[in-house]
PATI-65895 format. One record per residue (C-alpha): residue in one letter; x, y, z negated. Coordinates in steps of 0.05 Angstrom, whole numbers, padded with zeros to 5 digits, always signed. Layout:
BEGIN
aXYZ...
This chain:
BEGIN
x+02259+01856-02009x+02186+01824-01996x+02133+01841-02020x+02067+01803-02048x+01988+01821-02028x+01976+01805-02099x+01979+01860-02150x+01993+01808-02208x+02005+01838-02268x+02078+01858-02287x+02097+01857-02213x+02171+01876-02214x+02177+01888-02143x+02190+01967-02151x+02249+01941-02208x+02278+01885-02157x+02337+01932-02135x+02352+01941-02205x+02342+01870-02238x+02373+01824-02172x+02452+01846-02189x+02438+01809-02252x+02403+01751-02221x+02445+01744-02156x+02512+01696-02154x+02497+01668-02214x+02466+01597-02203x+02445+01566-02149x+02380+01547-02189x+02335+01600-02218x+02279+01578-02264x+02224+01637-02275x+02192+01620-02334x+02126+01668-02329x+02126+01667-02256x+02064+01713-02250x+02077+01726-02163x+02144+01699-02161x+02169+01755-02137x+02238+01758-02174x+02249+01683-02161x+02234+01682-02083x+02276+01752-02065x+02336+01719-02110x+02397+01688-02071x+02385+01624-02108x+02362+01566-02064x+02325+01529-02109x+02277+01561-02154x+02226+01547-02206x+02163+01579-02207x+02125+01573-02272x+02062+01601-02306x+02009+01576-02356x+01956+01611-02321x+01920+01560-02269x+01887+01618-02235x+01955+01635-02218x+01982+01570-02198x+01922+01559-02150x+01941+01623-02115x+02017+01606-02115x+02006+01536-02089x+01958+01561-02032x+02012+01608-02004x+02063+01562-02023x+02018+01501-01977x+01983+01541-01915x+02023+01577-01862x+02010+01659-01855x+01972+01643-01794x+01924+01605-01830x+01915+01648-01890x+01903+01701-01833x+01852+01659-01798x+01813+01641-01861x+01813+01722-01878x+01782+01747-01823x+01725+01696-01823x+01704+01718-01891x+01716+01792-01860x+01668+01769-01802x+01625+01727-01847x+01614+01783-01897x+01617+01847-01853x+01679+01872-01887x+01709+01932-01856x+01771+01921-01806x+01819+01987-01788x+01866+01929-01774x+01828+01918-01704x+01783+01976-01699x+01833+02029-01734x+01826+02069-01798x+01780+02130-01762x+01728+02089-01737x+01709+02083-01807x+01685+02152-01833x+01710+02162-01909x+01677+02199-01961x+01732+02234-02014x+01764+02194-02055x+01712+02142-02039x+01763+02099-01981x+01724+02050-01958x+01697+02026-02015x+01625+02052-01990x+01627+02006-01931x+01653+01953-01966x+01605+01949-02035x+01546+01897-02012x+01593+01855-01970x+01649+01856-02035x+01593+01836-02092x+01564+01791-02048x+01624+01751-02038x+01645+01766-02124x+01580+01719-02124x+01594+01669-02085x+01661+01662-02115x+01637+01664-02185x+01580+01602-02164x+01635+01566-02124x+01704+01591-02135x+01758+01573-02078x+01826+01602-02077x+01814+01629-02001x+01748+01669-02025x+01795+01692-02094x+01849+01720-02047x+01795+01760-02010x+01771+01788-02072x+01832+01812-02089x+01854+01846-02027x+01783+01880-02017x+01780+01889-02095x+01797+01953-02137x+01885+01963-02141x+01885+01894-02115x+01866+01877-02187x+01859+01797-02213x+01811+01801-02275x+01761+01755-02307x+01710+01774-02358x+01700+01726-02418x+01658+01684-02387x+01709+01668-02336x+01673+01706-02277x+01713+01754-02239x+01692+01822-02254x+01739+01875-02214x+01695+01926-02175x+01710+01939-02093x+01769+01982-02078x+01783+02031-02022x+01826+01996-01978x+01807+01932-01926x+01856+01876-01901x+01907+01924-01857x+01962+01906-01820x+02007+01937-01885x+01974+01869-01920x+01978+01830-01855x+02055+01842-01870x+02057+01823-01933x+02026+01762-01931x+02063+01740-01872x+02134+01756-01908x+02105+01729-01980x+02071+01658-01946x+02146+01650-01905x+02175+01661-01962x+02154+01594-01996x+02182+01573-01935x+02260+01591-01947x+02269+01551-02003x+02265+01498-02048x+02197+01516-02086x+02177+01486-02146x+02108+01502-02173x+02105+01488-02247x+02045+01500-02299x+02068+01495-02371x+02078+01538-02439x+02144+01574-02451x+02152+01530-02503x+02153+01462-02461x+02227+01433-02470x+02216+01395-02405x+02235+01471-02374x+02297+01467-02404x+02327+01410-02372x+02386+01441-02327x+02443+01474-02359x+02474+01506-02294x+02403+01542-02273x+02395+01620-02297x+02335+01616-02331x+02286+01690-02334x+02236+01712-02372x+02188+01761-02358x+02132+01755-02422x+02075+01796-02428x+02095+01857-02468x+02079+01865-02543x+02070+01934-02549x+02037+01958-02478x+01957+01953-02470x+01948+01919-02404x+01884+01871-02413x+01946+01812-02390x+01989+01835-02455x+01931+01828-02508x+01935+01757-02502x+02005+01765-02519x+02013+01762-02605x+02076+01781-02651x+02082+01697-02661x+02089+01678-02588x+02143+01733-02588x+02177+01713-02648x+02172+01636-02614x+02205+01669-02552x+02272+01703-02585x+02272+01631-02617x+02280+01600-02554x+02326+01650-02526x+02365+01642-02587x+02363+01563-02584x+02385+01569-02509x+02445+01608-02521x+02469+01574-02573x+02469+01506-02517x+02506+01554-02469x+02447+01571-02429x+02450+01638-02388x+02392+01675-02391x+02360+01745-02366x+02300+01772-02399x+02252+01829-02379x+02221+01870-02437x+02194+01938-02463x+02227+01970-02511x+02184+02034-02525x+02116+02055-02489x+02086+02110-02497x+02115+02123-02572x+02108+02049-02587x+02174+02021-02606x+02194+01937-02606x+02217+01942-02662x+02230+01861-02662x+02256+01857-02599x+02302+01916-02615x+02329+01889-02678x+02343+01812-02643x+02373+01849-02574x+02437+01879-02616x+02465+01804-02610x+02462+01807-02528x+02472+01858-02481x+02413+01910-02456x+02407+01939-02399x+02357+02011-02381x+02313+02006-02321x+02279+02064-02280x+02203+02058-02278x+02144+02102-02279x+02071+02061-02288x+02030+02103-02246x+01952+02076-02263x+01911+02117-02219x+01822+02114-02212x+01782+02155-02169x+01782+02221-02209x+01851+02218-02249x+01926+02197-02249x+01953+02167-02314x+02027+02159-02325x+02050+02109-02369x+02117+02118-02396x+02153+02052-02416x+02225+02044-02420x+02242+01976-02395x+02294+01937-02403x+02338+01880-02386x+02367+01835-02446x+02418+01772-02423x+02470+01735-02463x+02525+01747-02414x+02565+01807-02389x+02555+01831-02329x+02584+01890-02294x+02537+01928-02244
């Protein structure tokens, strides 16, 4: 399974064991309708696949892994890690840099990190974003209100574990037919090919990640519509949910997933900050409208 050097919200790539024997063999067309990283979509067996997301933000990082090579994405990180003195174990190794407890290397790493959060925020480019995110806290991609990215420096630098996974996530793009595609959920023109499996991964209703806020009872309601609509045509489709978090139950989802078959998944959010570990306990689930022994 590959991996992605972004940390976009709802990654599923510690569920991907669990959620491909319901993806796999089924089409040879997957359409993922919120892409986020596209991770789901471009570990799948399908060879043509849909990535789609109403988040331009998102798109303009898909579309720059999905149009440079690894090499160059490479190249154009370690000129901003020259340009802004950034540390790099990747060349000088991890104990040339000494690190304070708990601290990483975010102490080297401060002046050079805000000054570049500036620059970005003045004149935003998707090469100066991805930097931000790799040298940011948990690899985090958050804006403030006002649009400006806002995520403070992390611990860790560019390191050949990252080198990896941008190498694996930029070739990728490379072994298939990639679509990039920005529209709402709700856009019919997504719905356009019968034989595709289509998935959903929505923001969840009932968890409190700054992503999920955004997320409101209607547009889920509008969702089960769709699912329900799509059925109905003979659509097959595989949906990734939350049923209960942290004594929270979906209670919609619950009631409307009695007509399809659900499926329990394994997963432990571990949230962790310099001083404390929190454990978020979610069950999630997989919902699809046809049977499938695994």
């Amino acid at each position: 399974m590959i991996n992605s050097p972004l940390n976009y919200t709802g990654n599923k790539f510690k569920l991907l064991n669990q959620i491909m024997p319901y993806i796999n063999n089924k089409s040879n067309t997957l359409i993922d309708i919120f892409g986020g990283s596209g991770l789901v979509a471009l570990n799948s067996d399908c060879e043509n696949i849909v990535i789609n997301d109403n988040n331009p933000i998102t798109i303009s990082l898909l579309n720059y892994f999905k149009n440079n090579s690894s090499d160059s994405i490479i190249k154009e990180m370690d000129s901003i890690i020259k340009e802004y003195g950034f540390t790099d174990t990747f060349r000088n190794g991890l104990h040339f840099y000494k690190e304070e407890k708990h601290e990483g290397l975010s102490l080297y790493n401060k002046a050079p990190f805000n000054k570049l959060k500036e620059d970005y925020n003045n004149n935003p480019t998707t090469e100066k974003l991805f930097a931000l995110i790799v040298f940011g806290f948990n690899h985090y991609i958050r804006f403030n209100s006002k649009g400006l990215y806002n995520v403070p420096v992390g611990k860790v630098d560019f390191s050949n574990s990252l080198r990896e996974k941008t190498k694996e996530y930029t070739n990728a793009f490379r072994e298939k037919k990639v679509v990039i595609s920005m529209k709402d959920f709700r856009d019919e023109s997504l719905y356009k090919d019968k034989k595709a499996l289509y998935y959903f991964d929505p923001p969840y209703l009932i968890t409190q990640a700054p992503y999920n806020t955004l997320w409101k009872e209607s547009d889920e309601k509008d969702l089960l519509n769709l699912l329900d609509k799509l059925n109905k045509k003979g659509y097959r489709f595989v949906l990734s949910n939350v049923i209960s978090s942290n004594g929270k139950v979906n209670e919609l989802l619950k009631e409307w997933a009695v007509k399809y078959n659900m499926y329990y998944l394994n997963r432990k959010y571990l949230n962790s900050n310099y001083r404390k570990k929190n454990i978020t306990i979610a069950q999630e689930v997989l919902i699809t409208n046809f049977k499938e022994e695994v």
